[in-house]
C-alpha positions, 0 to 999 in steps of 0.5 A, a space after each residue: 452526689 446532690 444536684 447543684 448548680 456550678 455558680 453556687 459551688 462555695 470551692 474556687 481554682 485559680 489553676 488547672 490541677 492535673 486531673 481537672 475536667 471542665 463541664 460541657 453542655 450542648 442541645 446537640 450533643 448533651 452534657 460532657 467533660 473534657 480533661 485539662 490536656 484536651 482543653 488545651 489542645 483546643 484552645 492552642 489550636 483555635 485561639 491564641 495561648 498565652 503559652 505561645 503568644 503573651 507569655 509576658 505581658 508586661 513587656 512589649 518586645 516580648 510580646 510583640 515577638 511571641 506575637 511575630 509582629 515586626 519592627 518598623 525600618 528598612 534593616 532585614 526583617 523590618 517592615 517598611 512604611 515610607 509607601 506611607 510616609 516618604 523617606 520621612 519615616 526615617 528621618 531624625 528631627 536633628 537632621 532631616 534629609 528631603 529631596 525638595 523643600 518649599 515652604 511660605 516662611 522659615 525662620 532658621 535658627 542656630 545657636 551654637 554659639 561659634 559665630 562661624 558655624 554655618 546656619 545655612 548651607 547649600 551644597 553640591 554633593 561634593 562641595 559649598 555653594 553658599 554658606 549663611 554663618 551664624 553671625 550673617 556673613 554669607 559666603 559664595 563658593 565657600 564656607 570660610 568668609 574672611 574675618 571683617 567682611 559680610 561677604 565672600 565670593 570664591 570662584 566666580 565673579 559677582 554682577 549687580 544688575 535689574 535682570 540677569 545678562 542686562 546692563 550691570 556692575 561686575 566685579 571680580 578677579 581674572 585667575 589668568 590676568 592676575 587682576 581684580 576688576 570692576 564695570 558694567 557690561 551687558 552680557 546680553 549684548 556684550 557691550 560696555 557701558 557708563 560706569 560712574 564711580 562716587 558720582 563724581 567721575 564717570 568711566 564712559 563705555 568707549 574707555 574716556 574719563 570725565 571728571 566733574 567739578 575738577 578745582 581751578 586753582 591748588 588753593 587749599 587742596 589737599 597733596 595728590 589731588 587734580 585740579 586744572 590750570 586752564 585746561 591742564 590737569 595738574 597733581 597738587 605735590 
């Protein structure tokens, strides 16, 4: 056989053929051949064998398992990454679930449609504390506000004050008495205090009534109001 160099061989292979041998050449060793089987007996034992590995390149799942790279997840043979990430690793964007949310400014939006449907509620794990529906009715202690009203307080009493136990007006319904009321007290000191109603009558904190601008005559009042007869309070009928 002439001498010639293998790039100027003019036959090409795509496939090995059973009996093909591959040339080798080494200073240390000189010039050998190795057959086919050998080859691949080498390469699958140092190197990654399409056979083993990559069978199916165009396919991901299949060659992340051939490869036995695993999922990310915490289900059984699941690689989990929340040392990372946190629980958010796991989280759907139509749902999260955090422990504690801080943020400078958040716009909650939903648009549903249902007027009742709630944009914002606050739990206890067990049942609603406060419920924000989609029309801006708030509801304390409920989801559920009652049709006409902005605000409903269930289960509680409510206070308006400057600071908290400070001097206030409390409103709410007694279970016990079976009554609604309404004053002021201050629940840092326990004591009543002035309760002015429309700035007209004031309910003083020891229980008196006074009344301003009471009518001197029943002139022109209308049925059912006050008015005074020398000092006598009388009721135009």
């Amino acid at each position: 056989m002439a001498t010639k160099r293998i790039k100027d061989i003019s036959t090409t292979a795509t496939t090995f053929a059973a009996d093909d041998f591959i040339a080798l050449d080494a200073s240390s060793v000189g010039t050998r051949k190795m057959a086919k089987a050998s080859l691949i007996t080498q390469v699958g034992a140092n190197y990654l064998e399409k056979a083993d590995n990559l069978s199916d390149v165009a396919s991901k799942d299949t060659s992340k398992l051939n490869l036995e790279v695993p999922n990310v997840g915490t289900a059984a043979n699941e690689v989990p990454v929340n040392g990372m990430l946190g629980d958010l690793a796991f989280q759907s964007s139509e749902g999260p679930s955090v422990g504690a949310l801080e943020a400078e400014s958040t716009i909650i939006k939903s648009d549903s449609g249902v007027t009742t449907t709630q944009a914002l509620s606050v739990t206890n794990g067990a049942a609603t504390r406060l419920a924000v529906l989609e029309d801006g009715r708030v509801g304390v202690g409920t989801a559920s506000v009652t049709t006409g009203f902005n605000l409903e307080v269930v289960s509680g009493d409510m206070r308006v004050a400057d600071a908290a136990g400070a001097d206030a007006c409390e409103l709410g319904y007694s279970a016990g008495a079976g009554k609604s009321f309404v004053q002021s007290y201050n629940r840092n000191t326990s004591v009543f205090s002035d309760l002015v109603l429309n700035n007209v009558a004031t309910v003083t904190a020891n229980g008196r009534l006074i009344i301003a601008n009471i009518p001197t005559s029943a002139s022109g009042l209308a049925s059912g109001t006050v008015w005074s007869d020398s000092g006598t309070l009388k009721i135009v009928s």
